[in-house]
ZALUMKE-692608 format. One line per field, with one value per residue (C-alpha): residue in three letters; x, y, z. Coordinates in Angstrom, 2 decimals, padded with zeros to 5 digits. Layout:
N
residuo: [ALA,...]
u: [X,...]
v: [Y,...]
w: [Z,...]
// end
This chain:
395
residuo: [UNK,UNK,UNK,UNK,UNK,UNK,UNK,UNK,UNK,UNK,UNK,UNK,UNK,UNK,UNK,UNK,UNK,UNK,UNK,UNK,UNK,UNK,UNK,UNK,UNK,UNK,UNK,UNK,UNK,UNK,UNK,UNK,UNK,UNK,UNK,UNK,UNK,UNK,UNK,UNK,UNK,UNK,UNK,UNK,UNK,UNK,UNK,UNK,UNK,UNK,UNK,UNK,UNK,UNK,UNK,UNK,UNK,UNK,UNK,UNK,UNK,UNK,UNK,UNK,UNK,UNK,UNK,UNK,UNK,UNK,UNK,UNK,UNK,UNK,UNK,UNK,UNK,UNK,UNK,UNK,UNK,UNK,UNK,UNK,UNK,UNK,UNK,UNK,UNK,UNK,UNK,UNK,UNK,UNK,UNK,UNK,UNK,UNK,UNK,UNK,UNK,UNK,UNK,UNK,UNK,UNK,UNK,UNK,UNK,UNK,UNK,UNK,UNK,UNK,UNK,UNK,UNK,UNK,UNK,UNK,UNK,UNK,UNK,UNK,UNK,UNK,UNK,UNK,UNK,UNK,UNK,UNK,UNK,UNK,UNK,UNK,UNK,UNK,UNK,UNK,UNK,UNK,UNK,UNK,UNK,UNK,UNK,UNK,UNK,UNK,UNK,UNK,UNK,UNK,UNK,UNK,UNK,UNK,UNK,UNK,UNK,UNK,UNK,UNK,UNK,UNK,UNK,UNK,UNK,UNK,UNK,UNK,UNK,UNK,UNK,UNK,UNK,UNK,UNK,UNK,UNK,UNK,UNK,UNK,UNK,UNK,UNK,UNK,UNK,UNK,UNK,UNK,UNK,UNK,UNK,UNK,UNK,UNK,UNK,UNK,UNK,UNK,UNK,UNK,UNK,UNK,UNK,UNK,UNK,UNK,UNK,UNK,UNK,UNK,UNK,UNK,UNK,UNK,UNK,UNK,UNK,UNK,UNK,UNK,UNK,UNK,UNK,UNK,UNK,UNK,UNK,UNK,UNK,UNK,UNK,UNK,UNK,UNK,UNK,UNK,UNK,UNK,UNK,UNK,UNK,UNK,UNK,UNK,UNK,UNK,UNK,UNK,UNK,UNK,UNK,UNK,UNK,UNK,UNK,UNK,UNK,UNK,UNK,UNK,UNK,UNK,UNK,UNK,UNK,UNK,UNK,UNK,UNK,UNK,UNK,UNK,UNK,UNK,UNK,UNK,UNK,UNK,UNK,UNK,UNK,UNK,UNK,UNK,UNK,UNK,UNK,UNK,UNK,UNK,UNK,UNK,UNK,UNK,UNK,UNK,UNK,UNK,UNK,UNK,UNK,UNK,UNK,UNK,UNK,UNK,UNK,UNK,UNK,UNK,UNK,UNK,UNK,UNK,UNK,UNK,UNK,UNK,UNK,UNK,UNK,UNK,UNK,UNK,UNK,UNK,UNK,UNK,UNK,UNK,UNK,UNK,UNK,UNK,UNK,UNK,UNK,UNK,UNK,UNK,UNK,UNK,UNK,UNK,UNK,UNK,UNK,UNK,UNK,UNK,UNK,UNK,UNK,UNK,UNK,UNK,UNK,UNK,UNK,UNK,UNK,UNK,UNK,UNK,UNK,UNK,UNK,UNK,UNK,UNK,UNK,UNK,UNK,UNK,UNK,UNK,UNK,UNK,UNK,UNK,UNK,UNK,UNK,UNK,UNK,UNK,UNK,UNK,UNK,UNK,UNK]
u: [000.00,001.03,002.19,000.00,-003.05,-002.40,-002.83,-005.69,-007.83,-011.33,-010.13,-008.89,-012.03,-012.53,-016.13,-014.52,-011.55,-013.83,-014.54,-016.81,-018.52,-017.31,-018.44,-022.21,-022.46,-021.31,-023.43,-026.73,-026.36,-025.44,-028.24,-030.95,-029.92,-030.52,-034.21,-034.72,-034.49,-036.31,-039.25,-039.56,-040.28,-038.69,-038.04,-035.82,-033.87,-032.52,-028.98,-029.38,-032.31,-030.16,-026.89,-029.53,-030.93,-026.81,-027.38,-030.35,-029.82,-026.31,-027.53,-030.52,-028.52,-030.23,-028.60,-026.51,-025.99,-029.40,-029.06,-026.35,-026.39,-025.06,-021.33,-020.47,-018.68,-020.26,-018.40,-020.33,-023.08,-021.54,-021.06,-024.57,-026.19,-026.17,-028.41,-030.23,-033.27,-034.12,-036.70,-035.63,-035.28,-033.15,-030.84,-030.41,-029.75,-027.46,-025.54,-024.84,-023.77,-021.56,-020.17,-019.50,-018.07,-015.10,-014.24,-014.02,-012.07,-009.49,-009.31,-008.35,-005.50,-004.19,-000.70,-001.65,-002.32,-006.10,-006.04,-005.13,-007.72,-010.17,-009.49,-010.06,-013.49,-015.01,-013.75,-015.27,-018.24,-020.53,-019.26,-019.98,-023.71,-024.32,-022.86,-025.31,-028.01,-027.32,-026.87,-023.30,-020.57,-017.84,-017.94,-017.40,-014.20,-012.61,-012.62,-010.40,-008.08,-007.24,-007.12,-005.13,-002.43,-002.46,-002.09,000.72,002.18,001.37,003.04,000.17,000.85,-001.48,-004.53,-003.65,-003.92,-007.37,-008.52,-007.35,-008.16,-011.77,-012.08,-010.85,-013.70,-016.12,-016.36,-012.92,-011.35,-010.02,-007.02,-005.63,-004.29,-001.52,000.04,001.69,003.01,006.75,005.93,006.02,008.53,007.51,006.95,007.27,004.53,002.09,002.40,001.97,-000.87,-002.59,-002.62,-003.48,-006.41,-007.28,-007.73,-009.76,-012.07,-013.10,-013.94,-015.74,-019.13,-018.78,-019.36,-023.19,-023.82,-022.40,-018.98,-019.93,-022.89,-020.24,-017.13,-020.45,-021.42,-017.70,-018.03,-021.13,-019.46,-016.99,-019.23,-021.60,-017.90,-017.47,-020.72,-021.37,-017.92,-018.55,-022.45,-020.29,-018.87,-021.56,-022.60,-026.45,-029.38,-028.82,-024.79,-024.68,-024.90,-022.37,-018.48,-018.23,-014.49,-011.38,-012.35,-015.87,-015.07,-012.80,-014.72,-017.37,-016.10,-014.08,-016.91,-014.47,-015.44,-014.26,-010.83,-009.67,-010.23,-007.15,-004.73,-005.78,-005.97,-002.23,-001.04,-002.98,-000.95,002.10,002.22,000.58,003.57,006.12,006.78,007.36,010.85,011.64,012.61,014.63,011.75,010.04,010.89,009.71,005.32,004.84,005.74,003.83,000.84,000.47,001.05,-002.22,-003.89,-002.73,-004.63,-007.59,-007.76,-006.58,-009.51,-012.07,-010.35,-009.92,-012.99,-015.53,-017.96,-017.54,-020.64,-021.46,-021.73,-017.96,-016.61,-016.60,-013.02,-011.66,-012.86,-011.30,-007.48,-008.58,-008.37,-005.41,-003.14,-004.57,-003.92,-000.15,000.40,003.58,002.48,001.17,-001.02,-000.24,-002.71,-003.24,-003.42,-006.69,-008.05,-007.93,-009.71,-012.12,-013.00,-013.46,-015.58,-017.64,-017.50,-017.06,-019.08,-022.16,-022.61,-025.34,-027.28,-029.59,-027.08,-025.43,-027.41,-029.39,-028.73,-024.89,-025.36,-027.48,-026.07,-022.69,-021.96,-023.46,-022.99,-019.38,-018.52,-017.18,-017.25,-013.88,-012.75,-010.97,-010.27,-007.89,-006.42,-005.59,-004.52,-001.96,-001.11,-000.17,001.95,004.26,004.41,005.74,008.03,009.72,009.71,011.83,009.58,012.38,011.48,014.22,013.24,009.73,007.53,007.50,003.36]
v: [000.00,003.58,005.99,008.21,005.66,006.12,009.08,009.88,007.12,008.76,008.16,004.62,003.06,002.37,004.21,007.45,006.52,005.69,008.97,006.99,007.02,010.95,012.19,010.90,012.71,015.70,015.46,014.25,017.45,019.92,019.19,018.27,022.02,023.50,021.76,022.18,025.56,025.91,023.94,027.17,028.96,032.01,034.27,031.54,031.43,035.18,034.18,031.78,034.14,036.68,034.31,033.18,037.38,038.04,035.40,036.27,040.05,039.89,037.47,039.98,043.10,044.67,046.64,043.78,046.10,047.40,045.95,046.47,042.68,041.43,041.32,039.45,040.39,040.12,037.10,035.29,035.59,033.09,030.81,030.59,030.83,026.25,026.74,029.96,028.39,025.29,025.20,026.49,023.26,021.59,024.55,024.73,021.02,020.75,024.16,022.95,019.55,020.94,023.59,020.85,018.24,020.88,021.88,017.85,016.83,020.13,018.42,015.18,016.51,018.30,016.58,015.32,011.87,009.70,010.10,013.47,014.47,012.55,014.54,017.84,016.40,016.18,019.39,020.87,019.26,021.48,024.33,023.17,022.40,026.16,027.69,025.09,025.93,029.69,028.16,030.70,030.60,030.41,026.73,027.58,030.28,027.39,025.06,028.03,029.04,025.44,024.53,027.66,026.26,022.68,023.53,025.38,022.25,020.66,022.74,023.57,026.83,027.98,026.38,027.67,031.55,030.58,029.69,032.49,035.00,032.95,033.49,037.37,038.20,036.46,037.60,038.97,036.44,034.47,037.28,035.48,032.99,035.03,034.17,030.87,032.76,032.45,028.71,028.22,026.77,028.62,032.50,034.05,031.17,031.86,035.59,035.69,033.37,035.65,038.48,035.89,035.05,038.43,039.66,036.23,036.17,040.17,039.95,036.68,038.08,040.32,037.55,037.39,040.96,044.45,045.53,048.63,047.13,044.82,047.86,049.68,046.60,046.29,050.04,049.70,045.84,048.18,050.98,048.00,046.56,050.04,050.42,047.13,047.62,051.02,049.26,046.75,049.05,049.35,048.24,047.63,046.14,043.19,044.47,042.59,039.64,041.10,041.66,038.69,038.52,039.79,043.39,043.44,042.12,044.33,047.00,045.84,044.81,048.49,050.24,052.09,052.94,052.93,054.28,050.85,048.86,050.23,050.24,046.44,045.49,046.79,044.95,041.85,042.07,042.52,039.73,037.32,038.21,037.97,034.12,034.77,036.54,032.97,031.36,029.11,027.08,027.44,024.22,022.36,020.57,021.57,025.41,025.50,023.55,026.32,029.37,027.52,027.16,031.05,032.22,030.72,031.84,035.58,035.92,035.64,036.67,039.73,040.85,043.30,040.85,037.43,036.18,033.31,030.90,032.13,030.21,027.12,029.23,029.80,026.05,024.37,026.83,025.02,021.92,021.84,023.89,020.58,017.77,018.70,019.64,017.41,014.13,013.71,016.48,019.57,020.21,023.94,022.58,020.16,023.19,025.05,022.62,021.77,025.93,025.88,023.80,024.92,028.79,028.80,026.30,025.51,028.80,029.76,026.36,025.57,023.40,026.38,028.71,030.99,033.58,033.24,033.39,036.52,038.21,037.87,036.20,037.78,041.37,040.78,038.80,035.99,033.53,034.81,034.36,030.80,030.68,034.32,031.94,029.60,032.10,034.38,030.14,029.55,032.76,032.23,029.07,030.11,032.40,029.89,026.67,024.73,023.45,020.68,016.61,016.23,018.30,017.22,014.85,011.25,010.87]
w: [000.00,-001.15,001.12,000.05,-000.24,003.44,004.22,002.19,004.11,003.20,-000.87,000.24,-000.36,-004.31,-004.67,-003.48,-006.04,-008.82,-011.25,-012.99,-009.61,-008.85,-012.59,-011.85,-008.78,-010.18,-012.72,-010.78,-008.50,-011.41,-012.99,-010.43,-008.81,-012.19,-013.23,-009.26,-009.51,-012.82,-011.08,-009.09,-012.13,-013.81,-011.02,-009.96,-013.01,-013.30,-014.63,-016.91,-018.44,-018.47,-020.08,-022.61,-023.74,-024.38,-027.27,-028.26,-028.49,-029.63,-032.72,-033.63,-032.62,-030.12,-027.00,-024.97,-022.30,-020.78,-017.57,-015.20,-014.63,-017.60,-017.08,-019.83,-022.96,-026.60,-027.57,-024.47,-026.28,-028.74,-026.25,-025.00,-028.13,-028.92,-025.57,-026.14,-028.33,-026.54,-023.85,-020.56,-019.10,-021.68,-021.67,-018.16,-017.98,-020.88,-019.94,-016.22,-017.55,-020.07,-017.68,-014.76,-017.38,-018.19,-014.66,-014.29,-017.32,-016.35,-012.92,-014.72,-016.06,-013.60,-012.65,-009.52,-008.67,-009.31,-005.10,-005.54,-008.21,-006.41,-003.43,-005.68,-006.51,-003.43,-001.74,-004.22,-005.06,-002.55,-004.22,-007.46,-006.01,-004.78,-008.40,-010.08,-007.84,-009.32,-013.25,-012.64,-015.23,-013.08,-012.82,-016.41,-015.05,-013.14,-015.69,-018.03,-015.18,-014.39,-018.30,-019.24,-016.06,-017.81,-021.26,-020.57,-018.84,-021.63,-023.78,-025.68,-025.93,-028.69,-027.21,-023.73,-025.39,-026.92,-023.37,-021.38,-024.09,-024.18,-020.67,-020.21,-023.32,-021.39,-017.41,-017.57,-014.88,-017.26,-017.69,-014.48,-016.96,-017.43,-014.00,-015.50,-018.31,-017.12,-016.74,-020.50,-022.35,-025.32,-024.51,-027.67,-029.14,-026.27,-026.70,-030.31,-030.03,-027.17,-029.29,-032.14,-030.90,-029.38,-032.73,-034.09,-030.84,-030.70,-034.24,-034.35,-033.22,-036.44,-038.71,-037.34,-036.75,-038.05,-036.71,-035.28,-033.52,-031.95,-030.74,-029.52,-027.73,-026.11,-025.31,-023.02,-021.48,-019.94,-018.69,-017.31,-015.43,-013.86,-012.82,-010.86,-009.23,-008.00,-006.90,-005.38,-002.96,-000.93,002.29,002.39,001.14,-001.55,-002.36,000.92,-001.42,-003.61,-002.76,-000.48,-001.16,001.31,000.21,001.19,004.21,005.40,004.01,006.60,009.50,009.77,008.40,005.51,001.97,-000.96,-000.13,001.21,-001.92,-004.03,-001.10,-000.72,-003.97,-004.08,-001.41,-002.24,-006.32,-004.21,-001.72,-005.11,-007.50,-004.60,-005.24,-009.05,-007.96,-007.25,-010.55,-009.28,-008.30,-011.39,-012.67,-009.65,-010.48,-006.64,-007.00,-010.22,-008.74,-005.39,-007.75,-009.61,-006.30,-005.14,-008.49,-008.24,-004.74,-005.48,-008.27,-005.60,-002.57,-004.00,-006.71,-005.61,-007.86,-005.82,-004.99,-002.55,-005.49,-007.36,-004.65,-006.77,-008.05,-004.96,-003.87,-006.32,-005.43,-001.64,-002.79,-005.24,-002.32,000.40,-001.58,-002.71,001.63,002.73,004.39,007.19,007.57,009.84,012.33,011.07,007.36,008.91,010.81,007.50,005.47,007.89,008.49,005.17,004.82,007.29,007.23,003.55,001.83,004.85,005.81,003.06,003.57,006.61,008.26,009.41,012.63,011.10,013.44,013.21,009.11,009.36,012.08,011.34,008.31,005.39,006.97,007.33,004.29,006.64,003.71,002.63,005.80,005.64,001.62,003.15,005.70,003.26,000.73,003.17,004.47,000.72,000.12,002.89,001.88,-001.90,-000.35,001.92,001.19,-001.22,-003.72,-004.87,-004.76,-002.69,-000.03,-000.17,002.35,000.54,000.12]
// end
């Protein structure tokens, strides 16, 4: 028996080992979340109705842009549109299966090991449940950020550009990408092939509509991104929903405005681009593996647009940083995963005290609480250790 079949005893037994197993679950709570809420009826349906009018009005080229919810660029609207003109509940269904399936299939090929990945899985399979529940796309962002990062590994350099490019034209978090830039063995192919595809992807959208209707279109996306951020930045009434990242939450807790957020954000780019002075340890699957984890992590941690259901991002940085931890387990590394799960993932659900989530909770953004812990855990972490197989904990 494996050293590390040891010390993951919860993934010791073959049905928790068994993707076969893992993808049906996945799958079975994707899309039973989705036709659950659809079952509710329209009202309970707002983003996907909203994902499916960017097709619809991009492809008959009327104003994307009239509501500050949609945050989503033109070329979005391309995506959507195989699921924009079947009924509700089909689309739904097939969207959150297709969405799910990717974030899986990245996780697959992530070079970690079948207990590892399987470990991935279920940390984040809650997660994945609450961003189904909400039909979001960024079980859709996870799946790029952790597909750009394996690409790139893969030295598939042009394909990696398609996805992050894909993913910044679409909610914009898919820029974050970019971060395992320096890990590619072929820089000047992956640059050429960003700004490649730049060029193929913002003018795609002009082959079924008018080129002016689509730079106008572009034009209002940004004023829409300025907009929610600057809604974002309050404290009250549903933006309490909104902003549940390391920002809002400090924003709340102190009571300051606005005037925090840049000095944060500043600090926060700082302390994440630290561990790339360390090229040394580029070469090392570990180091490259917890700058992965610190990204995902860093997109949420520190957007004024994380929601309670983005988490599935930040989740899925959680589990990737766990799994790779040196063997046996540190006590603070269980505490972390364990708060985590608790504070960050059951705190919106009725298995958490209702008066704890209200009172304190969603008023103070405590969801970001533990995914910080683990984040400011993981920076000190690439700033210290030595990322080398030799010096590592045999698993």
């Amino acid at each position: 028996m494996s050293n590390e079949i040891k010390w993951f005893r919860f993934f010791h037994r073959p049905v928790f080992r068994n993707f076969r197993v893992i993808f049906i679950v996945w799958m079975t709570l994707a899309v039973m979340a989705g036709i659950s809420k659809y079952m509710h009826g329209e009202s309970s349906c707002g983003n996907y109705l909203t994902y499916r009018q960017v097709a619809v009005d991009l492809l008959h080229e009327n104003p994307v842009y009239t509501s500050e919810h949609v945050l989503y660029g033109p070329v979005f609207g391309l995506v959507m549109s195989p699921f924009a003109f079947l009924p509700d509940w089909l689309g739904i269904a097939l969207w959150l299966a297709v969405l799910s399936s990717a974030l899986f299939a990245a996780v697959r090929k992530l070079p970690l090991s079948k207990g590892q990945q399987a470990g991935v899985c279920w940390i984040c399979v809650h997660e994945l449940m609450t961003a189904s529940f909400n039909m979001q796309f960024n079980i859709g962002i996870a799946a790029i950020i952790v597909s750009s990062f394996v690409l790139i590994e893969k030295e598939k350099d042009v394909w990696a550009a398609l996805v992050i490019v894909l993913g910044t034209l679409t909610k914009l978090y898919g820029v974050v990408g970019l971060a395992f830039f320096l890990f590619s063995k072929h820089r000047m192919r992956l640059a050429l092939s960003l700004a490649g595809w730049a060029v193929v992807l913002f003018v795609l959208p002009m082959a079924f509509t008018s080129p002016a209707y689509i730079v106008e279109q572009y034009g209002d996306w940004v004023q829409n991104l300025i907009a929610k951020n600057a809604a974002n930045n309050t404290h009250t009434g549903a933006s309490l929903m909104q902003n549940i990242s390391l920002l809002g939450m400090v924003q709340r807790i102190f009571g300051t405005g606005e005037a925090v957020v840049l000095p944060l954000l500043l600090t926060g780019a700082a302390l994440f681009a630290l561990p790339f002075l360390r090229s040394r340890q580029y070469g090392n699957p570990d180091f490259r593996l917890a700058i992965l984890a610190s990204t995902l992590l860093f997109t949420v941690l520190f957007s004024t647009s994380s929601e309670s259901s983005t988490y599935i991002i930040a989740f899925a940085g959680v589990a990737v940083w766990f799994v790779r931890q040196p063997q046996p387990f540190g006590a603070w590394q269980v505490f972390l995963l364990i708060f985590v799960m608790t504070l960050s993932s059951l705190s919106p659900t009725d298995l958490f005290p209702r008066g704890v989530r209200e009172t304190w909770v969603i008023p103070y953004s405590l969801k970001a609480l533990p995914c910080a812990l683990v984040w400011i855990t993981l920076t000190v972490q690439l700033c210290r250790r030595d990322f080398s197989p030799s010096t590592r904990v045999p698993q």
